[in-house]
N, C-alpha and C positions, 0 to 999 in steps of 0.2 A: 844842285838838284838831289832829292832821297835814293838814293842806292841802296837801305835797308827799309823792311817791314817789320814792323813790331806789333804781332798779335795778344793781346791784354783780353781780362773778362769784361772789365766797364769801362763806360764813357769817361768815369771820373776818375780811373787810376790811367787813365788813357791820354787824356790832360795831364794830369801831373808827371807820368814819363816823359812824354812828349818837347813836356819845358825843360827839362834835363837834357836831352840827347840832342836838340837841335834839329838844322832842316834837314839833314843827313838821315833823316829817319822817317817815316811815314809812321805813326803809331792805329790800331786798328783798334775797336772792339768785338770781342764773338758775341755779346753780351750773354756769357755762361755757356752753358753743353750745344754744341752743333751736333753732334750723333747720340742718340741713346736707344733704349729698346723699345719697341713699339709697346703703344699704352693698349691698344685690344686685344693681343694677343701675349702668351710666355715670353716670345723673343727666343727661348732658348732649345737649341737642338740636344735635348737631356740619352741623348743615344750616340751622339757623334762629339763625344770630350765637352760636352755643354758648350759648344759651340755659337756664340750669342749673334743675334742677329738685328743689326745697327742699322738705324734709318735716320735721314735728318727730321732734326725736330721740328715739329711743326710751325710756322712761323718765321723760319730760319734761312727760307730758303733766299730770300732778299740778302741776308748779311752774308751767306756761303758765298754769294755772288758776286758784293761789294770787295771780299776779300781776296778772289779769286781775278779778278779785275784789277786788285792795286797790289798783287805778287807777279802780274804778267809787267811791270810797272820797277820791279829791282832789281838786282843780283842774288840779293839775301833776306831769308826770313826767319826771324826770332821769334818763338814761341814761351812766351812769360807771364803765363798762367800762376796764381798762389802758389805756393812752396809746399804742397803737404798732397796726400794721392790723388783728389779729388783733381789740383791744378796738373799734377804730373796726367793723370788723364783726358781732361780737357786738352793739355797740347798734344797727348796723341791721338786723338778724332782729328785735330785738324790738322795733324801733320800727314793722316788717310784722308782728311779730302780735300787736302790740297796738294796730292801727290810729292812728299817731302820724301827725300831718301831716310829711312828708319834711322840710319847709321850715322845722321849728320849731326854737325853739332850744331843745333839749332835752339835746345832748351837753355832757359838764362833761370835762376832763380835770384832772390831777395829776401831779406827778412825785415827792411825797411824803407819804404819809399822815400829815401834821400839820396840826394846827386849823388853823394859819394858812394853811396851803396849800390845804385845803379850804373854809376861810371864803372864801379868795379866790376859788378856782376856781367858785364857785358866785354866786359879782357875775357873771361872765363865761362864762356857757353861749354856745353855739355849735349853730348846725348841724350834723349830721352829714357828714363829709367826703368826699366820693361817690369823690375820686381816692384816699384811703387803702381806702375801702370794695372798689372795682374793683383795685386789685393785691392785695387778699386775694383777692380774684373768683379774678382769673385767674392769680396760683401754687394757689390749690387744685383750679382747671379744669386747669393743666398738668400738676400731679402725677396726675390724674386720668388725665386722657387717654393719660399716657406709664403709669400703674400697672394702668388698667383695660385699655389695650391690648397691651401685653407678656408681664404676669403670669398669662394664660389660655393663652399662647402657652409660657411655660416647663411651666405644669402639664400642659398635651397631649405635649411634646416633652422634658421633665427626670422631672418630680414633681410632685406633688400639695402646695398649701401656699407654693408660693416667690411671690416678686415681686419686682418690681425699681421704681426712683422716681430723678428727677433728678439728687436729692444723693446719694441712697441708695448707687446705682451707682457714681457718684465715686468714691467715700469705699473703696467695696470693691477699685476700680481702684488707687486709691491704695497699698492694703496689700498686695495682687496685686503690682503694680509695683514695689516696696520687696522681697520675697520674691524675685523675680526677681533684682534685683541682689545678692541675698544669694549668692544657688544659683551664680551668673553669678560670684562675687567670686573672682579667684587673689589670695592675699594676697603682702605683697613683704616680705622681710626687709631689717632695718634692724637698727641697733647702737648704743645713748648708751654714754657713759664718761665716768662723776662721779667728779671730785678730792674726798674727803674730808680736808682741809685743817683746820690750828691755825694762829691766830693769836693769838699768848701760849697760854691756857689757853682759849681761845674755839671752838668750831667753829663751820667753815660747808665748804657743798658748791658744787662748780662742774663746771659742765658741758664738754664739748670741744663748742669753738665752729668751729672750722679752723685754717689752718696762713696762716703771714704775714698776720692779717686777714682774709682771705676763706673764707668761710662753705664748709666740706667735709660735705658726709655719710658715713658710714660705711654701708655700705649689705652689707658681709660680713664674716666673722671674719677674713680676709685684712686687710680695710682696718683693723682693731683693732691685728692683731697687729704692724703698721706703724708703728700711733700709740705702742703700748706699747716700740717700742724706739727711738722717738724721744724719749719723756721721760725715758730709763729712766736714772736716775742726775743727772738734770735738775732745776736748786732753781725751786721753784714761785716766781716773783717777781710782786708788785702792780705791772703795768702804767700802768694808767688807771683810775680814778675818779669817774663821773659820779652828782652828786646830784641829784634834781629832785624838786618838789611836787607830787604830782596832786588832783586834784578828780574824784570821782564823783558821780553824780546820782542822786538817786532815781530809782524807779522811776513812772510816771506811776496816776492812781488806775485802779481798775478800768473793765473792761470788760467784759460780756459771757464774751468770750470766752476773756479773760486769767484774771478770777476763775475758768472752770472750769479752767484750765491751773494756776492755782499750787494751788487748792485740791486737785487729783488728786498733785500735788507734794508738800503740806506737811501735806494734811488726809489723804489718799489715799480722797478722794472719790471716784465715778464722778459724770461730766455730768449726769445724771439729779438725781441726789441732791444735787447743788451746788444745781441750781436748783429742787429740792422745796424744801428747808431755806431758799434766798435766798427766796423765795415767802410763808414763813410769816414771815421779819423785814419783809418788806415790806408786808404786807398787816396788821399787827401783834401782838403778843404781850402778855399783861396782865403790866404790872411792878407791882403792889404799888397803892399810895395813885393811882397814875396813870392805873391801868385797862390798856387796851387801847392800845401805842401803837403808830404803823407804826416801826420803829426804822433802816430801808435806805431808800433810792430808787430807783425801778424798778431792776429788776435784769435788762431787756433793753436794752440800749443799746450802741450804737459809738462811741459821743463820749469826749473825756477830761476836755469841760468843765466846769467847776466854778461857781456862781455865787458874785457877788461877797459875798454874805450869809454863806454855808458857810466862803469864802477869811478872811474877815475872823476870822469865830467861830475860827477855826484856829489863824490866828496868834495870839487874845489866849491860846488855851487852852496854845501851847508857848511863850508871853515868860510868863506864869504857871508852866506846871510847869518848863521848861529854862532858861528863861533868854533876854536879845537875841541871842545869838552865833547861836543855832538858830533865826533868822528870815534869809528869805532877804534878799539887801539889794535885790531886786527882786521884786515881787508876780510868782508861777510862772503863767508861762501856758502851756498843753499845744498844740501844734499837734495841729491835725486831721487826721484819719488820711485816708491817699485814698480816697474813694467810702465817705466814713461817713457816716450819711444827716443826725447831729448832732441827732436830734429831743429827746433829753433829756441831760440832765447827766450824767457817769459815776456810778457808784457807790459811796455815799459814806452813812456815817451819817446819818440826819434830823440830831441833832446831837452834835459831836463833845462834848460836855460828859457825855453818857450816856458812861462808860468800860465796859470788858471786865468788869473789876472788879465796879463798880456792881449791871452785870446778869446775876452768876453765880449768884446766888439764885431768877432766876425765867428764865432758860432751861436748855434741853435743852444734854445737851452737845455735841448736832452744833449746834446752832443757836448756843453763845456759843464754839467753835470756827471757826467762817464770819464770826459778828459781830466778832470777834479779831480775826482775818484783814483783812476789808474797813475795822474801824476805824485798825487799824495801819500799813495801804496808805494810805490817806487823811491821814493823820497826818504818814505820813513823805514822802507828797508835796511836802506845802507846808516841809518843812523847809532849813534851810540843808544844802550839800554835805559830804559826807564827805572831811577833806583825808587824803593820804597823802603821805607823806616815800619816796621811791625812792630806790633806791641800788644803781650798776651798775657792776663791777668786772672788768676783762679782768684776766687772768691768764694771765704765758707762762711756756713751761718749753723753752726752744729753742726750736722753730722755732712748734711746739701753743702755740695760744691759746683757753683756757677762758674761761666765763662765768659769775659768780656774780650773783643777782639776790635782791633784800629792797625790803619795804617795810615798812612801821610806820603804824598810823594815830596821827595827828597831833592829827584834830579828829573825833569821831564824827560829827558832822551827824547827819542821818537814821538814819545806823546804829544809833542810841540807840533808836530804835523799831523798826527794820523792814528787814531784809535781804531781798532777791528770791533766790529757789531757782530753779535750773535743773532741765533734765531728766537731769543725772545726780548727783542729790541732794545735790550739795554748794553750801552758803550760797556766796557773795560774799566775804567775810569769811575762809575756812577754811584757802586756800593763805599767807595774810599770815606773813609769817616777813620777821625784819630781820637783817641782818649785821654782825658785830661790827665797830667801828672798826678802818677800814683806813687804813695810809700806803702813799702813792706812793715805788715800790721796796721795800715792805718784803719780806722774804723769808719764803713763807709752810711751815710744816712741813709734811710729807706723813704722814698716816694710812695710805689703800688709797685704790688705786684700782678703781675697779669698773664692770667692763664689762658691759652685760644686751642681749643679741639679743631685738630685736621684730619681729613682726610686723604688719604693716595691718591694721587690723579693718576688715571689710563697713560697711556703714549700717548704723543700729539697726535695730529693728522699732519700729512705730509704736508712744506709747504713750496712751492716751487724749488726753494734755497736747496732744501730738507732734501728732498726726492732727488736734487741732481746731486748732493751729497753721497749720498747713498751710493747711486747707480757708479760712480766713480770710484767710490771704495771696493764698491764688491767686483770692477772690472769689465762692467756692462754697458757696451758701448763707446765711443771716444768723447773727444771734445765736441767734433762735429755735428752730434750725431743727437746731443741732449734738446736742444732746443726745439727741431722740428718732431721729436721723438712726442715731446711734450702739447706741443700744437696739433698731432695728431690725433690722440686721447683724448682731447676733449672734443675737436671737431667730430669723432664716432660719435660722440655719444656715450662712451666708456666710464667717461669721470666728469666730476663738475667740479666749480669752484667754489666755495660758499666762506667768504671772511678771508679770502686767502688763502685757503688749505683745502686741498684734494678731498673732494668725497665720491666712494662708487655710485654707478647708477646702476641699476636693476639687471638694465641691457650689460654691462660692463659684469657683473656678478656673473651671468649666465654663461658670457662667452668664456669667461674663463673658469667657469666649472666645468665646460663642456671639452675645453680644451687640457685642464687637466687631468679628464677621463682619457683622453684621446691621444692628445701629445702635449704627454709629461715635460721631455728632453728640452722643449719649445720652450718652458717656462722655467726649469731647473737653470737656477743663478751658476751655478758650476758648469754646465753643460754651456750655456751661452758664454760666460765669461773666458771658459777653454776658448772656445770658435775665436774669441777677441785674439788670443795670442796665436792660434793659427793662422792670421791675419798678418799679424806683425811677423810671423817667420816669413810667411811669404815674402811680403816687404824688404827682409832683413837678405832674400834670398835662398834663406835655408827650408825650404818646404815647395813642392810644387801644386800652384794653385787648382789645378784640374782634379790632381790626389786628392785635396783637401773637399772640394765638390762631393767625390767621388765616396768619400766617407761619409758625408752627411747625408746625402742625397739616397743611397739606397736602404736605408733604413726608415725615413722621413717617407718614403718610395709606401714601404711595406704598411705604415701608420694609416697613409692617406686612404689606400685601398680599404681598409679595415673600417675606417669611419666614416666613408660613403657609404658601406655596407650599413654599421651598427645603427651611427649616431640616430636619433629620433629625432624628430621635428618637435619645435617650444614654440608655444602660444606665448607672445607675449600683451595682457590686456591689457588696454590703455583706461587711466585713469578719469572716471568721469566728472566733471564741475558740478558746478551749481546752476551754471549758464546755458543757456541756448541760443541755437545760428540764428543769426538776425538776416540769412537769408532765406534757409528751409524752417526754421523752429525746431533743430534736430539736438540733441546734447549736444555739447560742446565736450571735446576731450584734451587731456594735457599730451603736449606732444614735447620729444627733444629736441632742438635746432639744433647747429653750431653757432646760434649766438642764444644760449639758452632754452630755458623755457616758456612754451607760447600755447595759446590755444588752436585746436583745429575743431573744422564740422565731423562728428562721426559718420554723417553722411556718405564720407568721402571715399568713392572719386566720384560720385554723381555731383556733390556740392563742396569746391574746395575752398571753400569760405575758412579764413586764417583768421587771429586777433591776439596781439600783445598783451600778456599780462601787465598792467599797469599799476602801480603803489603809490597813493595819492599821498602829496603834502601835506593839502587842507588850504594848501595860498592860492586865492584868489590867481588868475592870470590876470599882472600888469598891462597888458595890449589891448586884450580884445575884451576883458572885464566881463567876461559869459561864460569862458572854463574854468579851469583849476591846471596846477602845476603838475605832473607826476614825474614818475622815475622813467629814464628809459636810457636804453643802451646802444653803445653806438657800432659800427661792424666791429670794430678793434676791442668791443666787450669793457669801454669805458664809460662809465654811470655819469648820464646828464639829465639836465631837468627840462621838461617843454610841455607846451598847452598841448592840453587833453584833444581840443578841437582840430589839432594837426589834422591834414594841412589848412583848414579856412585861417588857421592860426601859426604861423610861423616862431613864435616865443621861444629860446633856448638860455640855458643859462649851464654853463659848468658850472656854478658853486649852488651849494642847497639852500634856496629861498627862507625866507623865517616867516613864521606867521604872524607877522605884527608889521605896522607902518614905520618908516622911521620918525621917530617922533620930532625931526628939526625940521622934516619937507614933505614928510607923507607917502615916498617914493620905498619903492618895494628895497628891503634887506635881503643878505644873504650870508653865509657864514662862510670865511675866508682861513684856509690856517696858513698861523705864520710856524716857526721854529719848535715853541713848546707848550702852543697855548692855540687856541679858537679865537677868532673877531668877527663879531659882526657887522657888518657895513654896510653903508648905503649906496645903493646902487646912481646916486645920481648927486649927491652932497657927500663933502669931507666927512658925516656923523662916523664914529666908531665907536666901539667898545667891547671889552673882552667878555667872550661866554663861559660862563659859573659852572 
């Protein structure tokens, strides 16, 4: 019979403990926060030490009661909530409402849902840790205080519905700011001019380097046409020659905030979805004869380090599959990032012996997409270095001095497993190109030569990768804290999405011109980034979290006042179509949802007549042969195709229809991508073929 309770956040790490510990254990779920602050009012007594005021959360009160019923049921209760503030808080609500002695030792932590992690962690319960419990306190008293005292202030003086929050604002400043230099960008013209060169039967290309040695820009078609009648009749000759080895390094294992940046890269994840998906391999997934196992390690973390247990498993698993050459000849050790708080290990398989492979049978394919991902990162961390063979060639023709450049990989290393993607979607790997054996003096033939006028491109726009990049360097915000941060912003109405990459909206422009009038400190990267490490002291124990209130708060105190006073009310006008309500006949205007943009009656509230903008294909609907195919999106903001006549017409298709029959069966096409290329296919016969 259970003589212990074991309270968890989910059903499904609920399960997987469960099968570990045996009948000796009752395991629970809270499913997430049993207390928080009430959502109609502050919550917080800002005159009596901010004093916060906890209510169960709505919905909750069935599970307060399931758990309260099966603690009258043992001797002991274990509270093993996630390892980081968020959990260290979760188990103290419910060690208040399940009258737990403060003092007991009752918290269990884990940094991986495997027996032995769990057998162990549960020799070694703990008290609950009051300095990780007090900086959940007081970032969710802060966000509080800046979200309940602002956001009442934009809906009397903007609109109804908006708010603003520490990171929140940042994050929007940031893309604001970025926008700004875009709009602000004169671009400057510039000019390259590649030698298209033989050597024997061989090509290769070289670039104009300058003139005697020293480095020239072409910066007009004047400066071209100068170069062009300096070589003009001129024998290309091999100058100089320089060969060397280099060495690349893998990339270090995940992070946080790394995995949401490659995974938006290579999986084209949004933040959100990275860490739903990382969520269910950590908490576990049932493989077969095994059951339920956790298959990740936490997956909020800033650390890069690795334990020696994991390091070890690593290396036997690649002198087994690759070979000794793919060990590195020193055990990899990750320096620690600055101001990373290091409380768990990076991100890493429970064990690297589970392969991709292995586990394509019993997971989803975002989940053995993400497991891929972070097995492969982990893999190719600990492996030996990737060598390349360089090779650098001056080239004169007169006075012009070109530059031809190759490398060749040598020794794959890590690259056998695992290239890093950038943000502009090309591998590591993809520029490699090697040059045909050259000799010193040899005289090389002339092809063309080819001049192309560029211009400077502005900065990018931010793109999901980009922006949690960023927020990370400059200290703004945690691990935890990017993803919803990011899902808020656009659900306001702040920012939208277009191709990928963040752009303001209007509303998003206002609020933070208003709040830069207003409160500066709010959006000052140094100001927020401080509050981050006053957080961590707290945590660390060295700072008292009420002091730390007590500093922000009476000053933020004195802003708020000022700008109920100042601020002035903004029209914002809405944009009128071309259309009208096809219930009143009234314009139609563009409005913002949180799943884009849609049309409304201007009538409204008298006529709240709604209608999707719709972006037609042009392809007939296969079904009902009366509408047409358009674009439409789905709540999760994913582009699908369906008949016009929705709903007399039920028609959907994830892949974008083509307008043409297929020409074996007549049966509607659609274009399908595979790896590095477009197909088009028949929706109903084998036909394919690649799109041009």
């Amino acid at each position: 019979m259970a003589d212990s309770l074991v309270i968890v956040e989910s059903p499904a790490k609920a399960k997987t403990i469960g099968k570990y510990l045996g009948k000796k254990y009752i395991v629970k779920a809270s499913m997430g926060h049993i207390r928080d602050l009430p959502k109609s009012q502050l919550g917080v007594d800002v005159d009596n030490q901010f004093e916060p005021k906890y209510i169960t959360v709505r919905g909750k009160g069935d599970v307060l009661k399931e758990l309260r019923d099966a603690k009258k049921k043992v001797k002991r209760v274990y509270l093993a909530a996630d390892p980081d503030r968020e959990g260290e808080a979760i188990a103290w609500h419910l060690a208040h409402s399940l009258d737990l002695p403060i003092n007991e030792k009752c918290r269990v932590v884990f940094n991986e849902i495997t027996k032995q992690a769990i057998v162990e962690a549960f020799k070694h319960p703990r008290q609950i840790n009051m300095d990780l419990v007090n900086a959940q306190q007081a970032r969710r008293i802060l966000d509080r205080l800046v979200g309940y005292g602002i956001s009442p202030l934009l809906w009397k003086k903007v609109k109804k519905g908006l708010s603003a929050g520490r990171v929140q604002s940042v994050a929007v400043k940031l893309i604001i700011d970025r926008e700004r230099e875009i709009r602000e960008f004169k671009p400057e013209e510039y000019w390259t001019v590649t030698a298209h060169l033989l050597s024997g039967k061989e090509k290769l290309e070289a670039k104009f380097y300058g003139y005697e040695g020293k480095k020239v820009e072409l910066k007009s078609q004047e400066d071209v046409e100068a170069l062009l009648v300096e070589i003009k009749g001129k024998r290309f000759i091999v100058e100089s020659i320089k060969e060397s080895e280099r060495k690349r390094q893998p990339a270090q294992p995940f992070i946080t905030s790394t995995l949401q940046q490659e995974a938006a890269r290579k999986l084209n994840f949004r933040a959100q979805k990275t860490m739903a998906v990382a969520q269910q391999l950590y908490e576990g997934v049932d493989i077969g004869t095994e059951g339920s196992v956790g298959l990740i390690t936490y997956m909020r973390t800033d650390s890069t380090r690795i334990s020696e247990v994991a390091q070890k498993e690593a290396t036997d698993y690649i002198k087994q599959t690759f070979g000794n050459a793919y060990i590195p000849k020193e055990p990899r050790t990750h320096k620690k990032k600055e101001g990373a708080q290091d409380a768990h290990e990076a991100i890493r398989p429970t064990s690297v012996w589970r392969t991709p492979q292995m586990l394509k049978d019993y997971l989803t394919r975002d989940q053995l997409r993400l497991y891929k991902l972070i097995w492969e990162r982990f893999v190719a961390s600990q492996m030996a270095p990737a060598i390349l063979d360089a090779v650098s060639a001056d080239i004169r023709a007169g006075r012009a001095l070109f530059r031809a450049t190759g490398s060749k990989i040598k020794f794959p290393g890590y690259m056998k497993v695992y290239v890093e993607g950038n943000d502009d979607g090309k591998k590591a790997d993809e520029d490699e190109k090697f040059l045909p054996p050259l000799t010193q003096g040899e005289t090389l033939k002339r092809e063309k030569i080819e001049p192309k006028q560029h211009f400077t491109q502005p900065p990018p726009r931010y793109t999901e990768a980009r922006l949690v990049k960023t927020l990370e360097e400059k200290g703004i915000g945690r691990p935890s804290t990017y993803a919803p941060t990011l899902d808020t912003i656009q659900k306001r109405g702040y920012v939208r999405l277009e191709e990928k990459r963040f752009v303001p909206t209007e509303l998003g422009e206002i609020v933070i011109q208003l709040m830069e009038e207003f409160f500066p400190e709010i959006l000052n990267v140094e100001f927020t980034a401080h509050l981050e490490e006053d957080l961590d002291q707290i945590e660390e124990g060295k700072a008292d979290w009420i002091q730390i209130l007590d500093q922000f708060y009476q000053p933020f105190k004195e802003r708020l006042t000022f700008a109920e006073e100042e601020m002035k009310e903004v029209e914002i006008a809405d944009e009128v179509s071309d259309e009208t309500c096809e219930k009143c006949q009234s314009p139609m205007v563009y409005k913002f949802g949180r799943f884009g943009k849609f049309l409304a009656c201007s009538a409204f509230p008298e006529c709240r007549f709604t209608k999707a903008i719709l972006k037609s294909t042009g392809v007939p609907c296969p079904k009902c042969h009366q509408g047409e195919i358009v674009e439409r999106k789905s709540k999760k903001n994913r582009l699908f195709y369906g008949c016009n006549r929705y709903p007399d017409c039920d028609f959907v298709s994830w892949d974008k229809p083509v307008n043409r029959p297929c020409p074996k069966c007549g049966s509607l096409m659609v274009e399908k991508k595979k790896k590095k290329e477009t197909a088009i296919v028949c929706t109903k016969c084998d036909y394919e073929e690649i799109k041009t």
